[in-house]
N, C-alpha and C positions, 0 to 999 in steps of 0.2 A: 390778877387778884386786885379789886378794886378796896379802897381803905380810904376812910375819913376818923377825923377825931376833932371833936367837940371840947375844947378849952372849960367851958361853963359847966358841961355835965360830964368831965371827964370819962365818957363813952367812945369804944374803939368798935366800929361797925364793920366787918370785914365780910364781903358778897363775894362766893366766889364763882367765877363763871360758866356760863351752863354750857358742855359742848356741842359743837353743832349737829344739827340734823339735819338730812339731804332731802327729810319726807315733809319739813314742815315749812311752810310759807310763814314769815316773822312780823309781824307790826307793831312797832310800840310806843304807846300814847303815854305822856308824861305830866300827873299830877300838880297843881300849882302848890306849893307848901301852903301847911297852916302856919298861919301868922302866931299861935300863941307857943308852938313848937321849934328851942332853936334847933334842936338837929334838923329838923325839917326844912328848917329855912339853910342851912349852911349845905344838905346834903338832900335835895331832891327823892322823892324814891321812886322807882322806874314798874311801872306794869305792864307785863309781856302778854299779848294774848298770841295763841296758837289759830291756824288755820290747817285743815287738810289740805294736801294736794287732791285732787279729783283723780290722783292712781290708780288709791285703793277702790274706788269704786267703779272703776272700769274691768281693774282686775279681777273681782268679786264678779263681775258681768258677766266676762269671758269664763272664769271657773264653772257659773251657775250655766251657762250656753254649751260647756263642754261634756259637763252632767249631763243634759236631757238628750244633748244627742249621741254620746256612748249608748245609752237604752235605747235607740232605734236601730242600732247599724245589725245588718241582715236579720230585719222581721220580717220580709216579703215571704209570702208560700202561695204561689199561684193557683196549686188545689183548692184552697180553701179562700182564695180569692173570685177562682170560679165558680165556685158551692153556689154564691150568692145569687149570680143570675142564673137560674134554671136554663133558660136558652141556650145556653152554652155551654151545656151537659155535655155532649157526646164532644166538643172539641178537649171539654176538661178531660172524661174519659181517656182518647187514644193520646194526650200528652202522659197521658200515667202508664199506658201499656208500651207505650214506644220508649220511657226510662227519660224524656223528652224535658218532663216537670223535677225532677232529681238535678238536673243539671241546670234550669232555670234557676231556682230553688239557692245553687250556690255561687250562681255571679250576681255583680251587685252594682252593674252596671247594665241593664237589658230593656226589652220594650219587645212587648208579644204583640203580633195582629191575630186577634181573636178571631175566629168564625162563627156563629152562630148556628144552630143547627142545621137550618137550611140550604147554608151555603157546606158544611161538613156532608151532606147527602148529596150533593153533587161531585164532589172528590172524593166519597167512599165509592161511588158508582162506578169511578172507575176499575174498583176491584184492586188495587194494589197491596202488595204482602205489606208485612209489617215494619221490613226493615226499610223499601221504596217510603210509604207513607212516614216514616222517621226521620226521611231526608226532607219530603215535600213539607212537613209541618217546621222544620229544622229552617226552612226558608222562610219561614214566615215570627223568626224571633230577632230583631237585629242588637246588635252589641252595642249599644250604644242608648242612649235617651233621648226620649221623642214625647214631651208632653205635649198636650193640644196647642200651649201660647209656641212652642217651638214647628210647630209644624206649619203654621201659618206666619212663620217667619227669617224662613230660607234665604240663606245668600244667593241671591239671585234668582231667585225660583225653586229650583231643582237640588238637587244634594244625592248622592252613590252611597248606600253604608253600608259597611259588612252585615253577614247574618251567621245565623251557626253553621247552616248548612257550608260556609264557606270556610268557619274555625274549623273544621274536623277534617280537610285536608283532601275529601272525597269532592271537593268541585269542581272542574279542569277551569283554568281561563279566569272567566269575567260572571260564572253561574251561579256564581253564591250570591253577590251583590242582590241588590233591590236599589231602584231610582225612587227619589219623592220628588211630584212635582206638584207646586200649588199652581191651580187652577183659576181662572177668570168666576166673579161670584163666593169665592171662599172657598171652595173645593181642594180636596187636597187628595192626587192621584198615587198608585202605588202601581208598580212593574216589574217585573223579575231582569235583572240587564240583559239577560244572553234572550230577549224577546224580541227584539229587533225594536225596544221604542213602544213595543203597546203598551196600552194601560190595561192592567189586568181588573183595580178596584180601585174605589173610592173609600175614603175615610168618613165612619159611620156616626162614632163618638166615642167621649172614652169612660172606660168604666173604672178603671182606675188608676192613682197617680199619686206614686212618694216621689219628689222632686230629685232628679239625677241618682234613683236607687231603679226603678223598677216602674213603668205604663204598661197598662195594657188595652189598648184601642182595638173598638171595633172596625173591622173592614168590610166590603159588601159579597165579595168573591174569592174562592182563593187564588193566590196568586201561578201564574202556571208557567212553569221552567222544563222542559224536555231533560235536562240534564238530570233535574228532581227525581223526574219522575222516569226515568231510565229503570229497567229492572237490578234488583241487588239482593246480591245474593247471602246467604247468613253467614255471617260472621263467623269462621273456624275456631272454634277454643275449645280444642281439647284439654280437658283440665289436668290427666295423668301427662300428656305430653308436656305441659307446661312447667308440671311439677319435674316431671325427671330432669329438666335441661336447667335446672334452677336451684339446683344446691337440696331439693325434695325429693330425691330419688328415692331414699329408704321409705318416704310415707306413702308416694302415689304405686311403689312397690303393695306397699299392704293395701291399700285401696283395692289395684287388682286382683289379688291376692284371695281377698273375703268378698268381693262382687259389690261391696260399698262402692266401687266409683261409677256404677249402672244411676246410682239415685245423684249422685256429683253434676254428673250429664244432664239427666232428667231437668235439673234446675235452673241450667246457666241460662235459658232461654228467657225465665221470669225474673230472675235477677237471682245472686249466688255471692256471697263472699266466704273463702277460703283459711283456715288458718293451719298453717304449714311447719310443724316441728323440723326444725333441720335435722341433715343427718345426723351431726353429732348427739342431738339431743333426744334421739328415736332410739339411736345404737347401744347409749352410753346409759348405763343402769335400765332400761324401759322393759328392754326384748324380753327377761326372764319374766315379768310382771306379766307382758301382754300373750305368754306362750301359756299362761294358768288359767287363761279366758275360755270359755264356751265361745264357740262360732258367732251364737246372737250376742254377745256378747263384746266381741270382737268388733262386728257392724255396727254396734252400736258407739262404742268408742268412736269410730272413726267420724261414723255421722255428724258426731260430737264436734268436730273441728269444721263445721260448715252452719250458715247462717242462711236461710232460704230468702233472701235480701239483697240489692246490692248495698254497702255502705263503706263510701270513700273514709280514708284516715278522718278528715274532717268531719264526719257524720259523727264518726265512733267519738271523737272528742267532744263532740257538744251532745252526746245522747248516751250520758253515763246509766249504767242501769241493767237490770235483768235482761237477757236475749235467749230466746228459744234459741233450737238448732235444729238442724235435720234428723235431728235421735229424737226429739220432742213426740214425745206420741200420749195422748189425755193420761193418766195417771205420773205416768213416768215422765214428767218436767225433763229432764238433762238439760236445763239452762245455766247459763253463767251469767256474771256481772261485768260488766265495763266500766272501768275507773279510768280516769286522768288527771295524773297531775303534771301541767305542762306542758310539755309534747310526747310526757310518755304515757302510752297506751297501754292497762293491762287489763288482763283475765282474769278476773278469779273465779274458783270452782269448789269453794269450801275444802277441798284436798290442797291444792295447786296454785300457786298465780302464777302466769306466765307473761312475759314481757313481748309486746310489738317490736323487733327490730329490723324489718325492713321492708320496704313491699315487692314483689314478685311480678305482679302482672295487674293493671291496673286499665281496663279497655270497660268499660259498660258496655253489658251488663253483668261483669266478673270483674272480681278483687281478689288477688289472693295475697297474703302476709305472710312474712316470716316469724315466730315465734323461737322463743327459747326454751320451753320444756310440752312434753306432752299435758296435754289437758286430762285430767281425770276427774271423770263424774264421782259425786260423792251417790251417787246411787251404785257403781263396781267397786268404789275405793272407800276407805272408813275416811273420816273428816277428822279436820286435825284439830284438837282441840288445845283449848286454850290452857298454860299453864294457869295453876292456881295462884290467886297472889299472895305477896308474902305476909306473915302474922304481922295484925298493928295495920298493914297498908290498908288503905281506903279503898275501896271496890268501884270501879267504875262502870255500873251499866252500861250494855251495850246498847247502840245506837240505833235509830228505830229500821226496819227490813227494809229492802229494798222495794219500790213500786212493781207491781205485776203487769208485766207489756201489756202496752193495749191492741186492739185490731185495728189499729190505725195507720196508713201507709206511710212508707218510708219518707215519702216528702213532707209529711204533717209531723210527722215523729222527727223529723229537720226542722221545722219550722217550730217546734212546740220549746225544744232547746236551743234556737237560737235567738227568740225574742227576748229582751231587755237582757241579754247578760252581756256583761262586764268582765275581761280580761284583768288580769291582776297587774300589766301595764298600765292602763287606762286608768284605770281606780287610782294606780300613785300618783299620777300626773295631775285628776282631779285634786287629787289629797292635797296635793302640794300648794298647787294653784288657791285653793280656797285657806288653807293657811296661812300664806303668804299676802291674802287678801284681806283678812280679819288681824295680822297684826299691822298691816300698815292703814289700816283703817281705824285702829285703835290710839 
């Protein structure tokens, strides 16, 4: 506490001192007294000015940088990437029918060699099924990022990098890989490894490029790997088999049971996810309910737990909303809602919610889930309605319906909910940052 006193004007001036701050840089410049003022002349008075540190606005920087790029992380949707150029129709095509674009779609780290149609005519020529061509176009996505400034500037020329063909476990050796070698003149070569060295095509250009999310360059040939393009056989998924060894034996029971699991079958080929009431939950109050059904009735229930789709947990969480089912037939909707909050995934059915709790079988192009109670359509089951509220309470309108699916593939219906959203991490951490920025900026 600083103290002066003045004899003449018997004035006692007591300043008391300001505590420090760690955010403020201090300068202080010191008035000459006025000569007609004795306190002034016995007691100086001192004026502080303040300065920012340059923190707060670095911080505010990085807050406003972390904003813009939480709204980009997984906006890539390769379908509607290749919409764009017509040319590369038929390679967009069989990436959607091979389930190929669904799993692009959810890494976020990739880089596709596109084909263009001409060069797709000469590898559909050679007649391969669907699941060979799954593998052959599977070699031509590698994991990794490859924008054009990175491909004309390799460690040393050349560089080996995985592909999908080679994530999914089906490539013996050294057949998954693909070589890049830049070439004399700017050229930039591409090769299958297990080729012995040739070069299959040349780097065309690229069409498109989100830096280290997603490229996708054109190339002039497809690339050709014998291990690729080996015959391959379909993939066994039996859906009733899967269910009985899987804690779903009372349901893939009824499935056989009513001839519902003939359409179960019909589907996996196109894509199929599953929802699977455990036993306990099939057995425990249900069975008197489902024994008062009609036959059609019956089938239709069951249909009800299937989704003519595939959609991993991840899909289901970022694509809240209406979903046909395999009971969906023009008048008769049987759809339900998908909600999430968090990581929990449920159903609702206007009778019913039932909870996601576990997954079962998860191979593309099948999914199947575990659930906790059976689902029942409010077209066999009456709906539950809402209590009335109480006299005096204030009525809360309900909330506007649900959107009605659209016909739009499962990969765009991926991509539709995952562009610019914001997890409820992300968003705090923004929060934070940017308040922490405007007080120490203040």
């Amino acid at each position: 506490m600083l103290e002066n006193t003045n004899p003449a004007q018997n004035i006692k001036l007591k300043i008391p001192p300001l505590p420090p701050n760690p955010y403020l840089k201090t300068s202080t410049f010191l008035y000459p007294s006025h000569p007609s003022s004795p306190l002034l002349q016995s007691f100086p008075l001192s004026t502080t000015t303040t300065m920012p540190r340059p923190l707060p606005l670095l911080t505010l920087a990085v807050s406003l940088a972390l904003l813009a790029s939480t709204a980009t992380v997984n906006a890539h949707n390769i379908t509607r990437m290749l919409a764009k150029h017509p040319q590369f129709s038929t390679f967009n095509h069989y990436l959607t029918v091979t389930h190929l674009a669904a799993e692009i779609n959810r890494r976020q780290t990739i880089t596709v060699l596109a084909l263009d149609n001409a060069a797709m005519s000469s590898l559909l020529s050679k007649q391969l099924s669907v699941y060979t061509l799954r593998n052959v176009l599977s070699l031509h996505v590698l994991v990794d990022y490859f924008g054009t400034r990175k491909l004309h500037q390799i460690t040393n020329g050349t560089e080996v990098t995985a592909t999908m063909f080679q994530a999914t476990g089906s490539a013996p050796g050294a057949s998954g890989y693909v070589n890049i070698t830049d070439l004399n003149g700017g050229k930039v070569a591409f090769g299958a490894e297990d080729s012995n060295g040739k070069i299959d095509a040349v780097y065309v250009k690229s069409l498109v490029e989100i830096p280290y999310n997603i490229s996708v360059l054109q190339i002039s040939q497809p690339l050709n790997s014998a291990e690729a393009e080996a015959p391959t056989a379909a993939p066994t998924l039996n859906v009733t088999a899967i269910l009985s060894k899987q804690g779903c034996k009372a349901f893939s029971n009824l499935l056989i049971a009513s001839g519902a699991h003939t359409t179960f079958e019909e589907n996996v080929d196109g894509g199929l996810t599953v929802f699977c009431p455990t036993d306990s939950a099939v057995i425990n109050g249900f069975m008197p309910k489902y024994k008062n059904l009609t036959a059609p009735q019956k089938a239709s229930l069951l249909l009800y737990h299937g989704i003519p789709i595939y959609q991993s947990l991840q899909m289901l969480k970022t694509s809240n909303g209406v979903m046909n089912t395999l009971a969906t037939n023009g008048a008769n909707k049987y759809d339900f809602t998908v909600q999430n909050a968090g990581e929990v995934v449920t159903l609702e059915t206007k009778v019913t919610t039932a909870t996601i709790t576990g997954t079962v079988k998860d191979e593309e192009p099948l999914v199947v889930y575990k659930i906790n109670k059976v689902l029942l359509p409010r077209e066999l089951f009456k709906a539950v309605q809402k209590a009335p509220a109480p006299k005096g309470a204030k009525v809360v309108a309900d909330g506007p319906a649900a959107d009605a699916p659209s016909d739009e593939s499962v990969d765009q219906t991926a991509d539709n909910n995952g562009v610019n959203k914001m997890d409820g991490g992300r968003l705090a951490v923004v929060a934070l940052s940017l308040f922490y920025g405007v007080v120490m900026f203040s």
